[in-house]
SEZA-188278 format. One line per 10 residues: number of its first residue (from 1); their letters; for each residue x, y, z of N, C-alpha, C. Coordinates in steps of 0.001 Angstrom, whole numbers, plus 500000, padded with zeros to 6 digits. Layout:
NUM	A	X/Y/Z/X/Y/Z/X/Y/Z  ... $
***
This chain:
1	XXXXXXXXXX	494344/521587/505632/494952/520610/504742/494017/520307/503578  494654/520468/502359/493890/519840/501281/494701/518962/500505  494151/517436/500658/494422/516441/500364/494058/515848/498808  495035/515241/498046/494963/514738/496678/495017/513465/496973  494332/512095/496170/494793/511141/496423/494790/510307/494828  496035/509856/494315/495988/509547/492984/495750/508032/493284  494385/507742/492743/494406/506177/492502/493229/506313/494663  492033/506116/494340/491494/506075/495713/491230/504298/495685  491779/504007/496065/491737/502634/496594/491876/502123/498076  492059/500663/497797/491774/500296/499325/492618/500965/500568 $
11	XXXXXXXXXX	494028/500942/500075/494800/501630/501346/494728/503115/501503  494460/503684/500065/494154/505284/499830/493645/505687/500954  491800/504628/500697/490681/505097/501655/490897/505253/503036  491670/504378/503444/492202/504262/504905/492995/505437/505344  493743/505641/504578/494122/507014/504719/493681/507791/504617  492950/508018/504055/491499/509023/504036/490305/509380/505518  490194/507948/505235/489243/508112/506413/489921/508626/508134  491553/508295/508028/492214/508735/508983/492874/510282/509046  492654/510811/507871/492884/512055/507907/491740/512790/508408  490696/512240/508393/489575/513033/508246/489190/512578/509682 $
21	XXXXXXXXXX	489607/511926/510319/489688/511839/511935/490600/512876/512406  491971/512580/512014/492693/513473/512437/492509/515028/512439  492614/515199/511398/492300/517365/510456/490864/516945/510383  490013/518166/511282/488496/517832/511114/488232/519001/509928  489217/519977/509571/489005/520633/508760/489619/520552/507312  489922/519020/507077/490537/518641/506081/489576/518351/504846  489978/518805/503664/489439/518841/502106/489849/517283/501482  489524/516601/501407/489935/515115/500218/489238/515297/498814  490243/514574/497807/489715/514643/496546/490651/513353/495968  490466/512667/495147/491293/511962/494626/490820/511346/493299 $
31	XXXXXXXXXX	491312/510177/492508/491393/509759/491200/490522/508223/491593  489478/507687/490734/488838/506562/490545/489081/506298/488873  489039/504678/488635/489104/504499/487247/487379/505071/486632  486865/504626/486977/485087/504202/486722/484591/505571/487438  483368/505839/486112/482305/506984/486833/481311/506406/487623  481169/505304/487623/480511/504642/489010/480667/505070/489822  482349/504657/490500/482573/504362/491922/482643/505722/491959  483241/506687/491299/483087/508333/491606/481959/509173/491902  480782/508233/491711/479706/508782/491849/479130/508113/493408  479545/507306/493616/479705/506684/495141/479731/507441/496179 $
41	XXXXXXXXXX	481546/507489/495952/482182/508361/496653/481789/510001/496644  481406/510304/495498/480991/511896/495855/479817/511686/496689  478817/510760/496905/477797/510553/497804/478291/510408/499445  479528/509988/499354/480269/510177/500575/481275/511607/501225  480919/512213/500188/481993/514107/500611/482956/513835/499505  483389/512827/499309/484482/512725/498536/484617/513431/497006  485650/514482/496781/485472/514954/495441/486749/513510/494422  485880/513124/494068/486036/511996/493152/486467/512281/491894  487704/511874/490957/487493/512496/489493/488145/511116/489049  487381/510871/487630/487711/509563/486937/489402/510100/486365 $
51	XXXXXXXXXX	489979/509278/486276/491462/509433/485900/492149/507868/485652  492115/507586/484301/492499/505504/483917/493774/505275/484079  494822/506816/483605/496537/506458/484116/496537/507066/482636  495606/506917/481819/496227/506613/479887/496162/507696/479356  495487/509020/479853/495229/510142/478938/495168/511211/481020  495286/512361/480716/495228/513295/481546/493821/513342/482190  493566/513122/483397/491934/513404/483660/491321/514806/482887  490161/514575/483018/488993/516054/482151/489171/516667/483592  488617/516754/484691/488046/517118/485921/489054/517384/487072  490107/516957/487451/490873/517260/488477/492287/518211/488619 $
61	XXXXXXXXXX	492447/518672/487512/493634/519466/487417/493112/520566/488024  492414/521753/488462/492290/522280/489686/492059/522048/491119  491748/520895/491380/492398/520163/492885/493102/519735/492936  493959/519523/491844/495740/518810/491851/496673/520198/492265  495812/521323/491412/496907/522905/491823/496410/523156/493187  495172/522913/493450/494939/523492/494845/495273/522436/496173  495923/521503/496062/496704/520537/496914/497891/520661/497732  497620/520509/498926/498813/520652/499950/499138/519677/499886  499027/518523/500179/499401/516961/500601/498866/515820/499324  499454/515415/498934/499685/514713/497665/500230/513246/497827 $
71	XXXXXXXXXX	499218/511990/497918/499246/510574/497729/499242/509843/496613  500123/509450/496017/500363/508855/495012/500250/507197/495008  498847/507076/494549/499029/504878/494799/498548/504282/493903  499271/504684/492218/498435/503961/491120/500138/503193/490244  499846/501912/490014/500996/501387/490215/501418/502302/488819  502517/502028/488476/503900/502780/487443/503400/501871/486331  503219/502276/485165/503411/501824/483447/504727/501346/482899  504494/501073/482059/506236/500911/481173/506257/502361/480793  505435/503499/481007/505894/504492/480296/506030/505773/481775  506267/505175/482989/506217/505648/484127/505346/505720/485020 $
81	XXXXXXXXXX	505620/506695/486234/503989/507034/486915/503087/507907/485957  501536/507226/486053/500536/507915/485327/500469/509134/486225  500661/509639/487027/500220/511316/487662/501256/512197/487218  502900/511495/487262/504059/512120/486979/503729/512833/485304  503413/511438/484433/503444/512066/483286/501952/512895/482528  501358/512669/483725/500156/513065/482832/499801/514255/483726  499795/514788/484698/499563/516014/485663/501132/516652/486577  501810/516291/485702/502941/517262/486297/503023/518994/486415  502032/519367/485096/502059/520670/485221/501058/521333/486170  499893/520725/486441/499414/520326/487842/500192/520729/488785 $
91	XXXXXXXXXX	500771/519494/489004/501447/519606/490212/502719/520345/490567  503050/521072/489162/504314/522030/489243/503427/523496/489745  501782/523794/489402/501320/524911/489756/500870/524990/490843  500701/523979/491793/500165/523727/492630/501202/525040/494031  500889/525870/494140/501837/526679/495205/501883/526689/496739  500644/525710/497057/500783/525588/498256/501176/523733/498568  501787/523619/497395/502359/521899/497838/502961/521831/499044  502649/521070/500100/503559/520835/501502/504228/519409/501653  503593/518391/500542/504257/517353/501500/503994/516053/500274  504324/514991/499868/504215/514330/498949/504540/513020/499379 $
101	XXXXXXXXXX	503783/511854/499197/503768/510388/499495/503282/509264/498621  504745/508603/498531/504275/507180/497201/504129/506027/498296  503001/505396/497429/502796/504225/498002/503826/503292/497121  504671/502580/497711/505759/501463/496789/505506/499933/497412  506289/499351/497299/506487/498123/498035/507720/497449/498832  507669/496758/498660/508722/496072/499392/509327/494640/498320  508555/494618/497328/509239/493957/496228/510228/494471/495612  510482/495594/496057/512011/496102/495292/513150/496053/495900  512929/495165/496805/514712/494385/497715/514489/492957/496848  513710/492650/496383/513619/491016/495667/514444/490083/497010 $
111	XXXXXXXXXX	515122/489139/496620/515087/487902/497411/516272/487780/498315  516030/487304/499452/517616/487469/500346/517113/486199/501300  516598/485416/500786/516748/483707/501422/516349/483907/502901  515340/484861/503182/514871/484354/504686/515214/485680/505386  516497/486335/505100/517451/487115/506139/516546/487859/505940  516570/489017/507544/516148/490418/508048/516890/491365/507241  516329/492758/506531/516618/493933/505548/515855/494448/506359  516418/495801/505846/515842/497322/506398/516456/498319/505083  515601/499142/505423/516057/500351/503878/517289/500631/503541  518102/499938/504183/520096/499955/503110/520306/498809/502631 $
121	XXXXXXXXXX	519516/497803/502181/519501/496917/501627/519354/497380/500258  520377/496536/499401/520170/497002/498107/519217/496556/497656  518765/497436/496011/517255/496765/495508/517585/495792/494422  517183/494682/494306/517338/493762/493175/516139/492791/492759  515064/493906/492261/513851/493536/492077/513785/491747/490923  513217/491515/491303/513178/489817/490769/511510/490408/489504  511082/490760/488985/510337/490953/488314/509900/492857/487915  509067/492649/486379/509632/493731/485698/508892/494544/486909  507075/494424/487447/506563/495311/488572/507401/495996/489252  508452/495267/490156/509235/495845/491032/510334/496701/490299 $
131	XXXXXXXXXX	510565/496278/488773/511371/496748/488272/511034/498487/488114  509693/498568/487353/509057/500021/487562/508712/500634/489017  508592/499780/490103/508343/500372/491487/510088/501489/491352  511012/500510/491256/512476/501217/491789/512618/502461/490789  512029/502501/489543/512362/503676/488764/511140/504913/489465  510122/504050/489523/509199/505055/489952/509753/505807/491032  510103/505435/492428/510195/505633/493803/511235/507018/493124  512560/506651/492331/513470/507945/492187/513225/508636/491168  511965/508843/490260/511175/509801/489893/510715/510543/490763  509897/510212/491946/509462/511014/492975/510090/511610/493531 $
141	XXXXXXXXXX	511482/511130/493716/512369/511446/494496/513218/512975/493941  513522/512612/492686/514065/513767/491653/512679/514695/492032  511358/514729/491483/510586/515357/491406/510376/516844/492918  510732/515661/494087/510283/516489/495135/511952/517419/495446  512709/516986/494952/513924/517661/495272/513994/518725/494205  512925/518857/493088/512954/519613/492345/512035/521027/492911  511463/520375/493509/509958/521094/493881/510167/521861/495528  511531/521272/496167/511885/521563/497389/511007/521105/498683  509867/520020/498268/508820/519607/499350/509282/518104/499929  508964/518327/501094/509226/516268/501445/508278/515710/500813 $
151	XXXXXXXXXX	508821/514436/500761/508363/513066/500435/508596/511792/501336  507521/511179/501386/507622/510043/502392/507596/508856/501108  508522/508060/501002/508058/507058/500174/507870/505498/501462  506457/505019/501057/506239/503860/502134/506232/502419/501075  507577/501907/501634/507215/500358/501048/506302/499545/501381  505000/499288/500992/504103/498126/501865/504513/496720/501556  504267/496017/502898/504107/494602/502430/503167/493895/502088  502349/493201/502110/501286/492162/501639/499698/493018/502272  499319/494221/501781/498216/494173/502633/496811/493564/502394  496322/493919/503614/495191/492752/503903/494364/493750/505026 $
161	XXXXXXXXXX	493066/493397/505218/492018/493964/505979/490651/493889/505516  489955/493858/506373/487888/493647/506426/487916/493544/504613  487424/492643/504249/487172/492697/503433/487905/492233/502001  489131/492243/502905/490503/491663/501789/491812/490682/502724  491038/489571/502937/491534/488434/504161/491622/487785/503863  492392/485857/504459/491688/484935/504769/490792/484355/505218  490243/485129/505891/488152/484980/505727/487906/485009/504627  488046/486020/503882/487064/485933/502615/487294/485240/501343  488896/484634/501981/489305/483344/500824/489050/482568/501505  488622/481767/502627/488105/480708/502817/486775/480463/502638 $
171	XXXXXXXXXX	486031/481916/503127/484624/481651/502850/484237/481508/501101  484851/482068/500581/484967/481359/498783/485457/480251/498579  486064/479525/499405/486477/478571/498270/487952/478953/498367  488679/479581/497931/489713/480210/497385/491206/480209/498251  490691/480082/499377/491912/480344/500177/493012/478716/500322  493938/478536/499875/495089/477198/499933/496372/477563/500664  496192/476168/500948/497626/476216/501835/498934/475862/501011  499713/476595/500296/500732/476072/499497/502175/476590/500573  502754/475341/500302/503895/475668/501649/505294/475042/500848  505785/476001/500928/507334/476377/500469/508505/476748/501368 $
181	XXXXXXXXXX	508976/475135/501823/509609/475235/503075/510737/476655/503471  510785/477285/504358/511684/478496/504748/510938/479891/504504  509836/479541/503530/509478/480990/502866/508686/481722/503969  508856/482910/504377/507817/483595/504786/507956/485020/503904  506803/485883/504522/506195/487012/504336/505683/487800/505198  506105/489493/505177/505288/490407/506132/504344/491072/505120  503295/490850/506393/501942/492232/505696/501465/493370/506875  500673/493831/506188/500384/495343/506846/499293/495355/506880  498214/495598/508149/496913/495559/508077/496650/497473/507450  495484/497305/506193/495114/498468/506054/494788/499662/506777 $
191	XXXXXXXXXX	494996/499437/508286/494577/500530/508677/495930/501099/509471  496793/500069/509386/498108/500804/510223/498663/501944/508774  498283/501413/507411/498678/501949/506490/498090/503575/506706  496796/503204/506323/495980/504996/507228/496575/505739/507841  496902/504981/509522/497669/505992/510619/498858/506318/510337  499722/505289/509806/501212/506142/509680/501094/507185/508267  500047/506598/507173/500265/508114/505815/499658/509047/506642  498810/509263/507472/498214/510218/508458/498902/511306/509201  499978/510213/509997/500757/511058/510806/501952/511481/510382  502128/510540/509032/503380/511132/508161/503226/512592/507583 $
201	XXXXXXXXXX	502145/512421/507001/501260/513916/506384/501518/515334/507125  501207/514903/508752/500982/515925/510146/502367/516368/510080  503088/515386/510202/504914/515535/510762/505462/516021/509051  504954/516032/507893/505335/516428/506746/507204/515194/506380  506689/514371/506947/507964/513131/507287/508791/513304/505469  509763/512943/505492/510624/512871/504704/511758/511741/504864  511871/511126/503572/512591/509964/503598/511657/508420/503385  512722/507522/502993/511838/506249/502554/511853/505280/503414  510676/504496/503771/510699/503889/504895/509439/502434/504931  509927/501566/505124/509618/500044/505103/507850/500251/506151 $
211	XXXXXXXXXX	506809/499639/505408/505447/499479/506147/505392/498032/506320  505721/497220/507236/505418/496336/507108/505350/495591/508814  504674/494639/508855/504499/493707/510129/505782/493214/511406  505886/493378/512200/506428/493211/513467/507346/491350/512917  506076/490666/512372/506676/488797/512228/506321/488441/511005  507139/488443/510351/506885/487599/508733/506615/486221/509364  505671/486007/508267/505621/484271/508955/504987/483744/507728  505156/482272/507603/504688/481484/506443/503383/481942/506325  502816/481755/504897/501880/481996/504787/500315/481274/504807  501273/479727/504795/500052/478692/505233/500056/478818/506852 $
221	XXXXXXXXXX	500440/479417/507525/499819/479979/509043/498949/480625/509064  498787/481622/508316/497540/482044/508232/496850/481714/507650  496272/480545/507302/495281/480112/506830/494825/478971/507563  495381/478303/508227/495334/477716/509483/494867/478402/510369  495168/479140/511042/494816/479971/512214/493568/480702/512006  493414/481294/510503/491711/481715/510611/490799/481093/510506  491560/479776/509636/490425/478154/509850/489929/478529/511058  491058/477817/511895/490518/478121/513660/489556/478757/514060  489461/480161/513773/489202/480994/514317/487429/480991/513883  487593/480524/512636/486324/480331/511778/485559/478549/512423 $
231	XXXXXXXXXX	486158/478242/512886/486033/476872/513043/485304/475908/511773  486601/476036/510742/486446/475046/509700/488053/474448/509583  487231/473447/508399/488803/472584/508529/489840/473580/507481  490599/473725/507645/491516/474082/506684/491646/473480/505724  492088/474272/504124/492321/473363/503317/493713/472756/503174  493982/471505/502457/494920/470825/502402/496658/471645/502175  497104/470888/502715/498554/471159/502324/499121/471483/500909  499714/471878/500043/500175/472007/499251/501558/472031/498707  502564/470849/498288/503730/471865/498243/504246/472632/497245  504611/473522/497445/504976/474750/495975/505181/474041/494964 $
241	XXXXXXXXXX	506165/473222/495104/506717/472219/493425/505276/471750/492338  504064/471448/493439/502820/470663/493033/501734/471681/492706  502433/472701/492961/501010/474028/493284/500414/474105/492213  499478/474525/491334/499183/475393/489947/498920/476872/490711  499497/477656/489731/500051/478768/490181/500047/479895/488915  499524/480818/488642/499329/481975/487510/501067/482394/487218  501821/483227/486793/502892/483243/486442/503044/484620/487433  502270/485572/488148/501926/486462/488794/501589/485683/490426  501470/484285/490823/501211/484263/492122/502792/483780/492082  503379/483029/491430/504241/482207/491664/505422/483468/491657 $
251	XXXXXXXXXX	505420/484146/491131/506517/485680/491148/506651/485790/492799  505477/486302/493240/505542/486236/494798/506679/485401/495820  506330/484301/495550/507271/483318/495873/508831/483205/495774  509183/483961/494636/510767/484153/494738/511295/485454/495530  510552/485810/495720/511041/486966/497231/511080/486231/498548  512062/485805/499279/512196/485582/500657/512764/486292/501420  512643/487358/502581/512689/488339/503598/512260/488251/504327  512951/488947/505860/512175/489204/506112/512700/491081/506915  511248/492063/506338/511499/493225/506133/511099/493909/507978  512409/494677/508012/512570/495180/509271/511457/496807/509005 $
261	XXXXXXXXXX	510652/496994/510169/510063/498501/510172/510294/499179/511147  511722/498894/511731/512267/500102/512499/511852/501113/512528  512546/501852/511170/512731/503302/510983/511453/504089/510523  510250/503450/510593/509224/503961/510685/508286/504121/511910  508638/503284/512545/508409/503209/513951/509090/504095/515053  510626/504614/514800/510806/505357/515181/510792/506861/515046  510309/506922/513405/510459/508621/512797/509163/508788/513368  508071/508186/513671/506939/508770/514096/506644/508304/515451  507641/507576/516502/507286/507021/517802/506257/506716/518208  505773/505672/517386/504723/504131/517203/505009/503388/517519 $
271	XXXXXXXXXX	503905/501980/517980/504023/501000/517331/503173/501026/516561  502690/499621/515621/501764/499102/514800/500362/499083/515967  499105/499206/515062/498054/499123/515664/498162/497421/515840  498759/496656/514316/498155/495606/514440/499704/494756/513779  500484/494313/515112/502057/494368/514754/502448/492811/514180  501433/491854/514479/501489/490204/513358/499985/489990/512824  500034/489439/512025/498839/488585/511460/497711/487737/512699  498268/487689/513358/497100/487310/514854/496350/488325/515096  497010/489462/515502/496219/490851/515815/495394/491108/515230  496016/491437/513826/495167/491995/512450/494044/490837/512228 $
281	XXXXXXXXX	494374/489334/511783/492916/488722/511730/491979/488604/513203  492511/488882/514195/491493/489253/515643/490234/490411/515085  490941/491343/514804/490073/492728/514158/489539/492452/513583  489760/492041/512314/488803/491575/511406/488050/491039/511104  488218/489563/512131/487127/488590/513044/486081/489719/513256  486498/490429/514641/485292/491204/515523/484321/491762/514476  485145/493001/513596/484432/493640/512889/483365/492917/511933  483769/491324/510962/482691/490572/510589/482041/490339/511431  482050/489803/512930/480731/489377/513640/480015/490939/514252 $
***
């Protein structure tokens, strides 16, 4: 297997690092903004190539042709996906393409007042982001039906893991309890993200399919509960009407769901490593102490 990954970021890596458990004879290469962090990562095996979304990378268009398995996780422009338009001929030469995967979300069902959805739910994205997620997802979609290869497209929900928690917004400062009666939310611990692009990759899976948590649940629960866990006080209550809020947190908020992950659970006969927000901040506990 030789692996592409557009955009190496947090959930990328996870997938990364789980391929490379899985295929011990597996190749990774992928896209960083900064010649920093590329210089990091090549200290780690990783063939690293700077790529911003805005102009075609200098460096990776021969590991884009020499790519079997192809991860796509750099969000969409107003002028589309940056890999679509800027390395398509790339990825049209590429002859041993096997298998192709967008990272999307789950902001592109927008708001349904609480109720359970699953992938026949229509999309009625509540902001322009989600608006480019839904064009993006059937770009890929045209693309791989052009190309005759599967595609897995994975909606994530809210992810979170070591390093990107309510630990590390409480231990800043940062973490509030703003509570907006009825609202909840599912998330996905980063590493269930890993195992299923992992085993999606193996099984060459095809079709679009919801990543998200076993229990949506308010989101001032979790911040409570890792208080706990942290043994500090939680911070105060908040209610949404009173919140101050960026025009980007408060977007969040007009999505209410809650997103079913059946059909991912069954195309690969799983469960979640880490299936509510209890589990997942348990892990993440251990691993800080």
């Amino acid at each position: 297997m030789k692996a592409f990954f557009f955009g190496l970021g947090f959930s990328s890596l996870a997938a990364l690092a789980q391929l490379r458990r899985c295929q011990q004879t597996v190749n990774v290469e992928g896209t960083v903004r900064t010649t920093e962090k590329a210089l990091r990562l090549k200290q780690e095996g990783i063939g690293a190539h700077v790529f911003d979304g805005t102009r075609p990378g200098d460096t990776l268009g021969e590991a884009v042709r020499a790519a079997s398995h192809v991860v796509f996780s750099i969000a969409p422009g107003a002028e589309g996906d940056p890999a679509l338009q800027h390395h398509r001929a790339d990825l049209d030469a590429a002859d041993n393409l096997q298998w192709l995967c967008y990272y999307s979300t789950v902001g592109v069902y927008g708001d349904f007042g609480g109720e359970w959805i699953d992938e026949r739910a229509p999309l009625v994205p509540r902001n322009e982001r989600s608006d480019r997620r839904v064009l993006a997802e059937q770009a890929w979609r045209d693309y791989a039906r052009e190309r005759g290869v599967p595609l897995t497209i994975l909606r994530l929900a809210g992810i979170y893991g070591p390093g990107r928690s309510t630990f590390d917004k409480l231990g800043d400062g940062t973490a509030r309890r703003i509570v907006k009666p009825g609202q909840v939310f599912n998330r996905i611990h980063v590493d269930d993200i890993g195992r299923v692009t992992a085993l999606a990759a193996e099984a060459r899976l095809d079709g679009t399919f919801n990543l998200a948590d076993d229990e949506p649940a308010p989101p001032q629960d979790l911040v409570t509960h890792a208080a706990e866990m942290m043994g500090v006080e939680p911070p105060p209550a908040i209610a949404f009407d009173q919140a101050e809020m960026t025009p980007m947190q408060r977007s969040f908020y007009a999505d209410n769901k809650r997103v079913s992950n059946r059909a991912i659970k069954e195309a690969l006969g799983i469960e979640l490593l880490y299936p509510n927000y209890r589990a997942g901040l348990a892990q993440i506990w251990e691993a800080r102490r």
